[in-house]
N, CA and C atoms as an extended XYZ file, in Angstrom:
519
Properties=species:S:1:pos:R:3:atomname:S:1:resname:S:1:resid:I:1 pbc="F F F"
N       -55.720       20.381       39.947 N   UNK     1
C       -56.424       21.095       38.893 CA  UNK     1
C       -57.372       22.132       39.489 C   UNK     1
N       -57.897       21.455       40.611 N   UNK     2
C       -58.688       22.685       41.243 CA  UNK     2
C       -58.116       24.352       41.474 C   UNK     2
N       -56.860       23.835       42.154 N   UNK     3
C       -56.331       25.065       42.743 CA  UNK     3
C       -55.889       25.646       41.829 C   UNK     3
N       -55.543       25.201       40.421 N   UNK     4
C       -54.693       25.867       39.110 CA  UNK     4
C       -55.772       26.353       38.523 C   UNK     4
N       -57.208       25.896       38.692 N   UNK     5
C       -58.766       26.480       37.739 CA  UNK     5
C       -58.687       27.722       38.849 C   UNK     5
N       -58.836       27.546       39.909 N   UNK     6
C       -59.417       28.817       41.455 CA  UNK     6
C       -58.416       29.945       40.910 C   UNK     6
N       -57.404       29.506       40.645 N   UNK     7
C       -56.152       30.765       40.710 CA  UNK     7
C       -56.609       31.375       39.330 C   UNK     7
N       -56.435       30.503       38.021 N   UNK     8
C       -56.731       31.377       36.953 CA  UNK     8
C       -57.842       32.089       36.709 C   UNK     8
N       -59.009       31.516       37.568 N   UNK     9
C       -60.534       32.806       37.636 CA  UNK     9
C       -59.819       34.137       38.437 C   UNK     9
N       -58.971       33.874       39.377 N   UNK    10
C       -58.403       34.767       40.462 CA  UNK    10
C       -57.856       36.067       39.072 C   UNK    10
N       -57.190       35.402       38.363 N   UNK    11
C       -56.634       36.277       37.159 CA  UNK    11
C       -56.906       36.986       36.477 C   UNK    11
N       -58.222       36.303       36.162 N   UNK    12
C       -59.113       36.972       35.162 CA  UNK    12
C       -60.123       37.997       35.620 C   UNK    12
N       -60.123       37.799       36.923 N   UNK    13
C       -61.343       38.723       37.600 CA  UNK    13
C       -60.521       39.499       37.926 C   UNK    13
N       -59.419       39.921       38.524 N   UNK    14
C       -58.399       41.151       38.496 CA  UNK    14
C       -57.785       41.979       37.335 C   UNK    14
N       -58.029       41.388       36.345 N   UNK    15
C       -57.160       41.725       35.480 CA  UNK    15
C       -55.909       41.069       35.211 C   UNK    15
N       -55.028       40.586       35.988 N   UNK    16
C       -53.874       40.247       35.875 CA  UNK    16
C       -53.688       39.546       34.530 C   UNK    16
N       -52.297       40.019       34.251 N   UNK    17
C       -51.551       39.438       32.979 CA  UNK    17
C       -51.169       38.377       33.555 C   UNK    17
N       -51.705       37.440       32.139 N   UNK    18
C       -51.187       35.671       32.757 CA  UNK    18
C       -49.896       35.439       31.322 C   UNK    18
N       -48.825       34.871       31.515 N   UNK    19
C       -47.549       34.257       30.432 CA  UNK    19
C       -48.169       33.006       30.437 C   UNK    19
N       -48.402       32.604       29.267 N   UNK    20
C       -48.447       30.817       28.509 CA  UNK    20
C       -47.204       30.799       28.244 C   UNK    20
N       -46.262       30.044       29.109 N   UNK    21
C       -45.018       29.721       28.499 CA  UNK    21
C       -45.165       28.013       27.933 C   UNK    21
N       -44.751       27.775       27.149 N   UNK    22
C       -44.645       26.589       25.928 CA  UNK    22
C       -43.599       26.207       25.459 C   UNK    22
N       -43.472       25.599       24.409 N   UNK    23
C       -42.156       24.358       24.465 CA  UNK    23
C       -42.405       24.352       22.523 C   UNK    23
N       -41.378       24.393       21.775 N   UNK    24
C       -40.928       24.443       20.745 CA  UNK    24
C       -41.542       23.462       19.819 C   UNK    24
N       -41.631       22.303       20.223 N   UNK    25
C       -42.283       21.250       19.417 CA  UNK    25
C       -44.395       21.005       19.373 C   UNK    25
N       -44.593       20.275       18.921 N   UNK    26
C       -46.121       20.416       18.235 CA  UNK    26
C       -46.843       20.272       19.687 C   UNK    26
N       -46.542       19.350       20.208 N   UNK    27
C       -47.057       19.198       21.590 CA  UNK    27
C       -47.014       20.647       22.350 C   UNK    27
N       -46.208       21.390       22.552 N   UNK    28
C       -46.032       22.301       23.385 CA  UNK    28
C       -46.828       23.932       22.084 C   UNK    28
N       -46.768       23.632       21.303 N   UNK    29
C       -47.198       24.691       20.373 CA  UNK    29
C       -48.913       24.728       20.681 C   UNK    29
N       -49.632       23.296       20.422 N   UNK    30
C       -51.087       23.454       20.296 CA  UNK    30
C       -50.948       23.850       22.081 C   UNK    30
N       -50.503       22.649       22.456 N   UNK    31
C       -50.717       23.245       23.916 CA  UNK    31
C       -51.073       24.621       24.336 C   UNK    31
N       -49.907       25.655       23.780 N   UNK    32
C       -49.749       27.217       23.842 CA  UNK    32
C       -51.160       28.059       22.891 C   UNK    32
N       -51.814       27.277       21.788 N   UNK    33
C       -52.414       27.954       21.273 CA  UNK    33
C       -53.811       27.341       21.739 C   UNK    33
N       -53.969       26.411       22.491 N   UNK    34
C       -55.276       25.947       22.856 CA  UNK    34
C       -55.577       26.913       23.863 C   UNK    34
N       -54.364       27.536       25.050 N   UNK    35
C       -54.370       28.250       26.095 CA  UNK    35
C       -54.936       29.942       25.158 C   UNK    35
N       -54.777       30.333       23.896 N   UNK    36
C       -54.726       31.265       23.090 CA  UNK    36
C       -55.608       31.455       22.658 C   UNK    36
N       -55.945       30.201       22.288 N   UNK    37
C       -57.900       30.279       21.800 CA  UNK    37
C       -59.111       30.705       23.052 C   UNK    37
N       -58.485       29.382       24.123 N   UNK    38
C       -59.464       29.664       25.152 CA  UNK    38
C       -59.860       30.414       26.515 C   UNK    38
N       -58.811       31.228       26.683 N   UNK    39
C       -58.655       31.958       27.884 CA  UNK    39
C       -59.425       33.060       26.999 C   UNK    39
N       -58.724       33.760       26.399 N   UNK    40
C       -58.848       35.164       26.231 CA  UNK    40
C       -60.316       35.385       25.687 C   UNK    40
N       -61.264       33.702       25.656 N   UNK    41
C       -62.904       33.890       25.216 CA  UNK    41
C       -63.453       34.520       26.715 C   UNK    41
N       -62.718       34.517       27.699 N   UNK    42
C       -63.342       33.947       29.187 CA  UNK    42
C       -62.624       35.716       29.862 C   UNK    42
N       -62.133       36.507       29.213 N   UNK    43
C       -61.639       37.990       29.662 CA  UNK    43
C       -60.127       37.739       30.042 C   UNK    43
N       -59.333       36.667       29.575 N   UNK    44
C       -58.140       36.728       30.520 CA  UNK    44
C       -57.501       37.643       29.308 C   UNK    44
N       -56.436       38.607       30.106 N   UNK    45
C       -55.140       38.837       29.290 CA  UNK    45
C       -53.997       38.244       29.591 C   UNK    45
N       -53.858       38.120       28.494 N   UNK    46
C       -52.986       36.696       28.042 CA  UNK    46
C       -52.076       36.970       26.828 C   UNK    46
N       -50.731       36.428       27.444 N   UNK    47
C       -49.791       36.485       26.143 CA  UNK    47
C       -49.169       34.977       25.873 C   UNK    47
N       -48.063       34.542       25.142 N   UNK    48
C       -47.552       33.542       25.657 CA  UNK    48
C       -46.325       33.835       25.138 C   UNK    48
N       -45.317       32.526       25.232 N   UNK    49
C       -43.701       32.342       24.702 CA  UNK    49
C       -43.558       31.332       24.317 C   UNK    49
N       -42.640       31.546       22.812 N   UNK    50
C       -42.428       29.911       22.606 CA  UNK    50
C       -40.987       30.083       22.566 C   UNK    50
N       -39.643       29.464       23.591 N   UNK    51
C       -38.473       29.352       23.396 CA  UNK    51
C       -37.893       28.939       22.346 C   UNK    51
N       -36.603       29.160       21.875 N   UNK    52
C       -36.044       28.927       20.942 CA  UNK    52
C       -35.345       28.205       21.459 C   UNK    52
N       -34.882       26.748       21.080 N   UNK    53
C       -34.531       25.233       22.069 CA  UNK    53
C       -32.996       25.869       21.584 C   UNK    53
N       -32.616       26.419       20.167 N   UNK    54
C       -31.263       26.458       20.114 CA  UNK    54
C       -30.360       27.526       21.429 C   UNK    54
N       -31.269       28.847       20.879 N   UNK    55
C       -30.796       29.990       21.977 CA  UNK    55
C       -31.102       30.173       23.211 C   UNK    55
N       -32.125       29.821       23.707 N   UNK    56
C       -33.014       29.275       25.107 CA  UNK    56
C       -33.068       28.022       25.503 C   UNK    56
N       -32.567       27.370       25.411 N   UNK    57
C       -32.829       26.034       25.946 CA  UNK    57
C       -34.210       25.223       25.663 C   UNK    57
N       -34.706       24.163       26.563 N   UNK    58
C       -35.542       23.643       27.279 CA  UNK    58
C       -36.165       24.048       28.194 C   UNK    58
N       -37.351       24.079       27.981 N   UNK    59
C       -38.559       24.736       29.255 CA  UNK    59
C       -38.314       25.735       30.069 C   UNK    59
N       -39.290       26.564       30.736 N   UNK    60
C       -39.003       27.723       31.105 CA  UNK    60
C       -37.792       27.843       32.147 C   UNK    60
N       -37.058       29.150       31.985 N   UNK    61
C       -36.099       29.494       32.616 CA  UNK    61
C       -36.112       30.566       33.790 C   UNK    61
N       -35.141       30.934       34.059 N   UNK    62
C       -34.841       32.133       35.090 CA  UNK    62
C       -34.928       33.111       34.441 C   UNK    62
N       -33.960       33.259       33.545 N   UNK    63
C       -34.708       34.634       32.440 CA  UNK    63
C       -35.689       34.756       31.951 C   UNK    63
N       -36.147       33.845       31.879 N   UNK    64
C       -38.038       33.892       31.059 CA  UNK    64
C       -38.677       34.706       32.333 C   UNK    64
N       -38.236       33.777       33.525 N   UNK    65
C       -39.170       34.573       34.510 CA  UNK    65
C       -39.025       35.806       35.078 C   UNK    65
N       -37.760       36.503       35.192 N   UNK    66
C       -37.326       37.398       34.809 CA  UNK    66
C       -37.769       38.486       34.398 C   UNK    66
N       -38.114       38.472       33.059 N   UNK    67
C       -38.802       39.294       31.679 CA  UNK    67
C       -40.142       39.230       32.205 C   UNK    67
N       -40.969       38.312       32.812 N   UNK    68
C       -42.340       38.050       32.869 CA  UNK    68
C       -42.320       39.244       33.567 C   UNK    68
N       -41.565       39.144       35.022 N   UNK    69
C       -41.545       39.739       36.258 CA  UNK    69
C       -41.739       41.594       35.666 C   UNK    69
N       -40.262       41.990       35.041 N   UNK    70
C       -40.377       43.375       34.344 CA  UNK    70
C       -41.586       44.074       33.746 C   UNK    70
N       -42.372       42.991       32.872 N   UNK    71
C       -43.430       43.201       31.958 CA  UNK    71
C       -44.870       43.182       33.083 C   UNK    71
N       -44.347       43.054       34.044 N   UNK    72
C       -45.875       42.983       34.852 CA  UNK    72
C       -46.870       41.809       34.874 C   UNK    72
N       -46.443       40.741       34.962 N   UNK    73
C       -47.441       39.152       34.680 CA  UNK    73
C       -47.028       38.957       36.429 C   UNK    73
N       -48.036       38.220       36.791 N   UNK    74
C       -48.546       37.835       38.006 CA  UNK    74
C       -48.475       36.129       37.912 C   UNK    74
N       -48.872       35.619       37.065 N   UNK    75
C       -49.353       34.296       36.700 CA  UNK    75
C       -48.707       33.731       35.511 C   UNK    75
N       -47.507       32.617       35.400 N   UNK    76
C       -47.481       32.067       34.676 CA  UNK    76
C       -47.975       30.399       34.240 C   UNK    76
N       -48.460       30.139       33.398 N   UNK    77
C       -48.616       28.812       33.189 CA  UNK    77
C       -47.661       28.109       32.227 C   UNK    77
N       -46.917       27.573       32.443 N   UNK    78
C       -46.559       26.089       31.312 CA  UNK    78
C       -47.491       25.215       31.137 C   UNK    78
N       -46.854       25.101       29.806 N   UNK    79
C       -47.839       23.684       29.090 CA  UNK    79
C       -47.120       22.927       28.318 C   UNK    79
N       -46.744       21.751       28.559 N   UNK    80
C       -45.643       20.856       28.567 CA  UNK    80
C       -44.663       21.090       28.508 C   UNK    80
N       -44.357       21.380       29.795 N   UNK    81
C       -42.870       21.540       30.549 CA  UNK    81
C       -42.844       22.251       31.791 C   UNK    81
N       -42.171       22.029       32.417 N   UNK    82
C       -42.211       22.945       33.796 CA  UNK    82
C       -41.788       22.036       35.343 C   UNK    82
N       -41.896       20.436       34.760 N   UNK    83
C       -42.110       19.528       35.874 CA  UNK    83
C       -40.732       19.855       36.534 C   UNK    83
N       -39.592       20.393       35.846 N   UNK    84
C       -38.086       20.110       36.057 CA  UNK    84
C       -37.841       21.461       36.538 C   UNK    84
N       -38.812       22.296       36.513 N   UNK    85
C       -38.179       24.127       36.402 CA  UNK    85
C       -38.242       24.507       37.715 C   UNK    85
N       -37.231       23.582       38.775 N   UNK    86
C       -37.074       23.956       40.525 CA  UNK    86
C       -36.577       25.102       40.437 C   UNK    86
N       -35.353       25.609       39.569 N   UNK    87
C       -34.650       27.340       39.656 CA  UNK    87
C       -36.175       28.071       39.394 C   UNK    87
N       -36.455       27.788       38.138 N   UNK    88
C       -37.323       28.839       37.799 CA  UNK    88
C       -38.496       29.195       38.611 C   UNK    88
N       -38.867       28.083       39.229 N   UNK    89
C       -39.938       27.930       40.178 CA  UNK    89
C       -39.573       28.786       41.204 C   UNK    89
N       -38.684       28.547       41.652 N   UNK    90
C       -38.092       29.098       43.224 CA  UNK    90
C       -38.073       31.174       42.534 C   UNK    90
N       -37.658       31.001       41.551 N   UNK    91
C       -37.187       32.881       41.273 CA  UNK    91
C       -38.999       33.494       41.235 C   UNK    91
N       -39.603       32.459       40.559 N   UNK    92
C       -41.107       33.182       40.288 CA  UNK    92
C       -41.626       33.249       41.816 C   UNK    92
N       -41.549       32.531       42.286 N   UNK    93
C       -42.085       32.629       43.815 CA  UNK    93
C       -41.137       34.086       44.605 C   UNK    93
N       -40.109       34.094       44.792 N   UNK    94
C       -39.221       35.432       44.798 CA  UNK    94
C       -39.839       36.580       44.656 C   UNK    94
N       -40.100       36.888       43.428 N   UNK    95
C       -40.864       38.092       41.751 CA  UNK    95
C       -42.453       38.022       42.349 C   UNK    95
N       -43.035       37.376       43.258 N   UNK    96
C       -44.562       37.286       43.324 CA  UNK    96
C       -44.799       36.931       42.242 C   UNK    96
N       -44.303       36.130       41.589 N   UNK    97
C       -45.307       35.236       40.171 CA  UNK    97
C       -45.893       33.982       40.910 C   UNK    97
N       -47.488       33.560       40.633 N   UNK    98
C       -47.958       32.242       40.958 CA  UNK    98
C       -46.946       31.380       39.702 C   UNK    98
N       -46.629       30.323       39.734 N   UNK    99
C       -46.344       29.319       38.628 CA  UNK    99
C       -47.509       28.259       39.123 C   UNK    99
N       -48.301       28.334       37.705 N   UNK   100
C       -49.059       27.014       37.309 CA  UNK   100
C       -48.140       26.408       36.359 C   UNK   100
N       -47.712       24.868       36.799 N   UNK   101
C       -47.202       23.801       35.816 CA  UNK   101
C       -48.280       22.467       34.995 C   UNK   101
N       -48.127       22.551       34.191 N   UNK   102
C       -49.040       22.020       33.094 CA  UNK   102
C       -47.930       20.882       32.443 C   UNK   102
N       -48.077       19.346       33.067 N   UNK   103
C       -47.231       18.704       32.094 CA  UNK   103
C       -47.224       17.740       32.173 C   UNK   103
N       -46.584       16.865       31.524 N   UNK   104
C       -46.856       15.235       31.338 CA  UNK   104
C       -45.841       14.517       31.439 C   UNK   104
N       -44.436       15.086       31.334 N   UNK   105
C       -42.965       14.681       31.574 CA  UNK   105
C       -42.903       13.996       32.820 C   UNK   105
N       -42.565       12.724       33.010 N   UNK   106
C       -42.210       11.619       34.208 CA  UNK   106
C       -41.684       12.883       35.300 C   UNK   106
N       -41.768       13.600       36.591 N   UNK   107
C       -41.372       13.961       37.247 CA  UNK   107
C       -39.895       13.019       38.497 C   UNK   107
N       -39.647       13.896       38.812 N   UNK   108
C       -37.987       13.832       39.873 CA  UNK   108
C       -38.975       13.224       40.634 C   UNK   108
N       -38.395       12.782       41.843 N   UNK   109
C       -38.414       12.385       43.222 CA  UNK   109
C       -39.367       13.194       43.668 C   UNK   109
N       -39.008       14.547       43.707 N   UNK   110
C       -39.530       15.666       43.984 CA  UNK   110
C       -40.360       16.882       43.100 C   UNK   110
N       -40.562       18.113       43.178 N   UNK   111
C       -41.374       18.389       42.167 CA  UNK   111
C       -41.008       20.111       42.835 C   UNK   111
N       -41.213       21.153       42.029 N   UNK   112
C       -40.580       22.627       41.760 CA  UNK   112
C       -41.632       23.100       42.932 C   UNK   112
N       -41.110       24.231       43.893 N   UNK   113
C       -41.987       24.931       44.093 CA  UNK   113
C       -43.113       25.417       43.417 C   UNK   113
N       -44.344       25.046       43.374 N   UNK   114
C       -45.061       26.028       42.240 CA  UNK   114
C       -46.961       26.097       42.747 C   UNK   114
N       -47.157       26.839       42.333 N   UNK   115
C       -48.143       27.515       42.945 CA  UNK   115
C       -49.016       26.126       43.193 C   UNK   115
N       -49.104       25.849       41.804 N   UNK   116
C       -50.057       24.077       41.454 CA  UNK   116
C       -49.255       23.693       40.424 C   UNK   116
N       -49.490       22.118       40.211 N   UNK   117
C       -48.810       21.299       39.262 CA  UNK   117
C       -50.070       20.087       39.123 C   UNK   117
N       -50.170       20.447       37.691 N   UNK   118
C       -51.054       19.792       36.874 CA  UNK   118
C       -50.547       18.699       35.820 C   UNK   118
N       -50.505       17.385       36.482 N   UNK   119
C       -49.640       16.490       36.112 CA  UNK   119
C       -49.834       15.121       35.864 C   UNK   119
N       -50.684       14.041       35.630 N   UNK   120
C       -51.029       13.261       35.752 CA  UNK   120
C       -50.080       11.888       36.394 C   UNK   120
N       -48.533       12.387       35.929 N   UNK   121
C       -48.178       11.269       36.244 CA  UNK   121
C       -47.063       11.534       37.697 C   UNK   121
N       -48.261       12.663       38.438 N   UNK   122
C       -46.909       12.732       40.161 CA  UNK   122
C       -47.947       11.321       40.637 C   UNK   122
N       -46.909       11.457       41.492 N   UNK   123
C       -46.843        9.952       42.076 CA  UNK   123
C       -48.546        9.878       42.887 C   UNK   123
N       -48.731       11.226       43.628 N   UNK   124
C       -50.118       10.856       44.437 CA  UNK   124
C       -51.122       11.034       43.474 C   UNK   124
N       -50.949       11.377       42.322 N   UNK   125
C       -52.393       11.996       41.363 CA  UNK   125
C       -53.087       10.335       40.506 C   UNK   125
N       -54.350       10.534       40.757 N   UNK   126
C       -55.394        9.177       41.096 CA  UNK   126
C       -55.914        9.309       39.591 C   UNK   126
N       -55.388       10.161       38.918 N   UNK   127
C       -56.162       10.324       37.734 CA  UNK   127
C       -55.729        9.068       36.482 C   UNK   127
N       -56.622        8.598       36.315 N   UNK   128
C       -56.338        7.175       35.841 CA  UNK   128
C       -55.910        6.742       34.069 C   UNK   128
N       -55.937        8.179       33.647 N   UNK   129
C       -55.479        8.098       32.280 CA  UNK   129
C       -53.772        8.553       31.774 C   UNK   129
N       -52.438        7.803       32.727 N   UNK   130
C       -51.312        8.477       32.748 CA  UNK   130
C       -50.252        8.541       31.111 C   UNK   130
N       -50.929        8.724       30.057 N   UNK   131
C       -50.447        8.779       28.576 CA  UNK   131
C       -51.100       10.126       28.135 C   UNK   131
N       -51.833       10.923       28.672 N   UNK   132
C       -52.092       11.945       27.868 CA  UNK   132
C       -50.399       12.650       27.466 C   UNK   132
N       -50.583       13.332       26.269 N   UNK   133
C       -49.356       14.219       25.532 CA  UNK   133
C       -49.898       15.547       26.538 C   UNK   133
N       -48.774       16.470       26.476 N   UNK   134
C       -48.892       17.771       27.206 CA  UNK   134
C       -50.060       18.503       26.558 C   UNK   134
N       -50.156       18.507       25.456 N   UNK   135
C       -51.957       18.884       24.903 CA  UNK   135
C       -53.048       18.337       25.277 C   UNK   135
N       -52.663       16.975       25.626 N   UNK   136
C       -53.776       16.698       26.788 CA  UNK   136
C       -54.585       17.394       27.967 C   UNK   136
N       -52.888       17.197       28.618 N   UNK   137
C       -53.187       18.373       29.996 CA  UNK   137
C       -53.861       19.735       29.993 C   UNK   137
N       -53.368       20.275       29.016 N   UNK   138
C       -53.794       21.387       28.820 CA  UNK   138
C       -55.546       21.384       28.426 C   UNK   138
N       -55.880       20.398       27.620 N   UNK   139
C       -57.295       20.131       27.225 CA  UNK   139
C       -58.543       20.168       28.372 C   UNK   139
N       -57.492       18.915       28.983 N   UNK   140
C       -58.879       18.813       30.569 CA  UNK   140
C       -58.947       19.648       31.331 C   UNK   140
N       -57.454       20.529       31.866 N   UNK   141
C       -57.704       21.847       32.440 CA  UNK   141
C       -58.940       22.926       31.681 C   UNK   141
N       -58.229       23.204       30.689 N   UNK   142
C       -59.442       23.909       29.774 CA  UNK   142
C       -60.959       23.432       29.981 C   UNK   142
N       -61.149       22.055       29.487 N   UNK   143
C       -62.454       21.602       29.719 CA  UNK   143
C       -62.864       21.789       31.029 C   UNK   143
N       -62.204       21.559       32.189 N   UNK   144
C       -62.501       21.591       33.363 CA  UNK   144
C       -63.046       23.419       34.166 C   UNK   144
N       -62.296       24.212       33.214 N   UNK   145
C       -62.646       25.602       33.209 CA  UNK   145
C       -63.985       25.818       32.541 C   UNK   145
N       -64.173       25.389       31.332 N   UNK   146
C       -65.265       25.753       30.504 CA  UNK   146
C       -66.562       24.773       30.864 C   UNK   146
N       -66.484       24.050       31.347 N   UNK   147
C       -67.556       23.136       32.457 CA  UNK   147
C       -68.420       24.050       33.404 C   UNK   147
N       -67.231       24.502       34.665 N   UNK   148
C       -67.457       25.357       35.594 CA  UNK   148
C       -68.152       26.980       35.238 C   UNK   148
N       -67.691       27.502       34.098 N   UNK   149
C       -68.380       28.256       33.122 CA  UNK   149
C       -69.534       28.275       32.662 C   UNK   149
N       -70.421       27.047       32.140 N   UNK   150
C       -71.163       26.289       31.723 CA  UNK   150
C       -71.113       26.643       30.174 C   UNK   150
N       -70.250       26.476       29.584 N   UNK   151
C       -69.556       26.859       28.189 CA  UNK   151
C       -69.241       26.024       27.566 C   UNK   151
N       -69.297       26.088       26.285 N   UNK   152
C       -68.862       24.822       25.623 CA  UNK   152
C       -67.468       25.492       24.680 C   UNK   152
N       -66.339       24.355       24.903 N   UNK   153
C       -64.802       24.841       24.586 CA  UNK   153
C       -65.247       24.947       22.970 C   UNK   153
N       -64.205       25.441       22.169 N   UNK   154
C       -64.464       26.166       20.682 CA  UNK   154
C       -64.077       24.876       20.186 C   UNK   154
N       -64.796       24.443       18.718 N   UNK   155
C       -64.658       23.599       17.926 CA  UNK   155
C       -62.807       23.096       17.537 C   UNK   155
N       -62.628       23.719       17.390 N   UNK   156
C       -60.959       24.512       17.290 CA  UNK   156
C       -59.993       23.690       18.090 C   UNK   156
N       -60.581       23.672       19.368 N   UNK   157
C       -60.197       23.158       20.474 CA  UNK   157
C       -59.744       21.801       20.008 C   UNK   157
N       -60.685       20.713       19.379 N   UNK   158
C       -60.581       19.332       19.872 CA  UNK   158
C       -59.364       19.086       18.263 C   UNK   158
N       -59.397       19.741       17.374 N   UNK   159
C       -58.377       20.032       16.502 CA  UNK   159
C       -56.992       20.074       16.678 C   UNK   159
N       -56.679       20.400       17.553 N   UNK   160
C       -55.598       21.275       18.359 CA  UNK   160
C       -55.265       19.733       19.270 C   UNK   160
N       -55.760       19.811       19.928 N   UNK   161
C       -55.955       18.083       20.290 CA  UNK   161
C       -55.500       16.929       19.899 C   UNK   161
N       -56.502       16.866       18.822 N   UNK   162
C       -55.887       15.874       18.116 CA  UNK   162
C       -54.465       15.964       17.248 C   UNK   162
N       -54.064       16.890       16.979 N   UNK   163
C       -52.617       17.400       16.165 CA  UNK   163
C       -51.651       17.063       17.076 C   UNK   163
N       -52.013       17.592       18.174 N   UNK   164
C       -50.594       17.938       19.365 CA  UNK   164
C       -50.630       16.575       20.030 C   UNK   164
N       -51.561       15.434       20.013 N   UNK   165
C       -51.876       14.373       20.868 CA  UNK   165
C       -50.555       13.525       19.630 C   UNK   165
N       -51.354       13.214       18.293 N   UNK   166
C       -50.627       12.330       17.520 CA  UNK   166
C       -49.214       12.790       17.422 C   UNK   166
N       -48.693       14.054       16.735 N   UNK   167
C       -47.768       14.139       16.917 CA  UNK   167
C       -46.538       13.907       17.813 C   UNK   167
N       -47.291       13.838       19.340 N   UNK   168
C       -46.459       13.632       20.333 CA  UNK   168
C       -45.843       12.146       20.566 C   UNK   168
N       -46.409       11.588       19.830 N   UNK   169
C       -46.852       10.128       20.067 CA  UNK   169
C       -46.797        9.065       21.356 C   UNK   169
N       -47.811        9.469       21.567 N   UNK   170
C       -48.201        8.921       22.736 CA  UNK   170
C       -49.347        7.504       22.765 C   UNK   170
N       -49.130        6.666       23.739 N   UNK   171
C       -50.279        5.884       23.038 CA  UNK   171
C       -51.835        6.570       22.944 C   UNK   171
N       -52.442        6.000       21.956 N   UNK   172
C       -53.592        6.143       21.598 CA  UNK   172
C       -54.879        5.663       22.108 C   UNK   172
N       -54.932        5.365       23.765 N   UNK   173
C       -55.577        4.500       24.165 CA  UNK   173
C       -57.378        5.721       24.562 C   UNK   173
């Protein structure tokens, strides 16, 4: 989380265009709009994507990264999904894109090239709460930004939260 908070100040203090890429269902939606609410309070420019699961598949792709690459983005983040995206990982690294992965999906053996991976449940990560929904992840990163800030995240925020948490259904602990 550190190195995925260091990189996205890196973003915002350059300018660089950052992609929120996201995931079709409620989990991956607040996820995308929590990143929507709260970056762009803090100077980032920021867009995001939400795939179409029929015509696009599942989680970000080679063409997603692709398009990022054309459009001029430096930095992409996922937010629930990305743990599986080794092609996509490997092409963004190629393109000079950082990939930040944001996710909660049981990971492989192994894990994508990517700049950082923000994950609770890789095998070495000590973080002791392994049920957050991918709106989770996205939450404590955020909080963990707006801390270091000395900011307090938007009301909005814990809304978003709670929608994308239940829906996902995850336990409630």
């Amino acid at each position: 989380a550190e190195k995925a908070v260091a990189r996205i100040f890196q973003a915002i203090d350059a300018g660089e265009k950052i992609l929120v890429f996201g995931d079709y269902d409620v989990d991956g939606i607040t996820s995308s709009a929590l990143m929507m609410m709260c970056l762009p309070r803090l100077g980032a420019k920021i867009n995001f994507c939400l795939p179409n699961r029929k015509k696009d598949g599942y989680g970000l792709s080679t063409k997603f990264v692709r398009q990022a690459a054309q459009s001029g983005y430096k930095l992409i983040i996922t937010v629930d999904n990305g743990v599986t995206a080794f092609e996509p990982a490997q092409v963004a690294k190629e393109l000079g894109i950082d990939l930040i992965i944001t996710d909660h999906h049981r990971p492989h053996d192994h894990l994508p090239e990517a700049y950082a991976i923000v994950n609770p449940n890789q095998a070495d990560c000590k973080y002791p709460n392994k049920f957050l929904a991918g709106v989770g992840v996205t939450f404590k990163l955020l909080a963990f930004i707006y801390e270091l800030k000395k900011l307090e995240l938007p009301p909005k925020a814990y809304e978003l939260l709670m929608l994308g948490t239940i829906a996902d259904v995850v336990p409630l602990l």
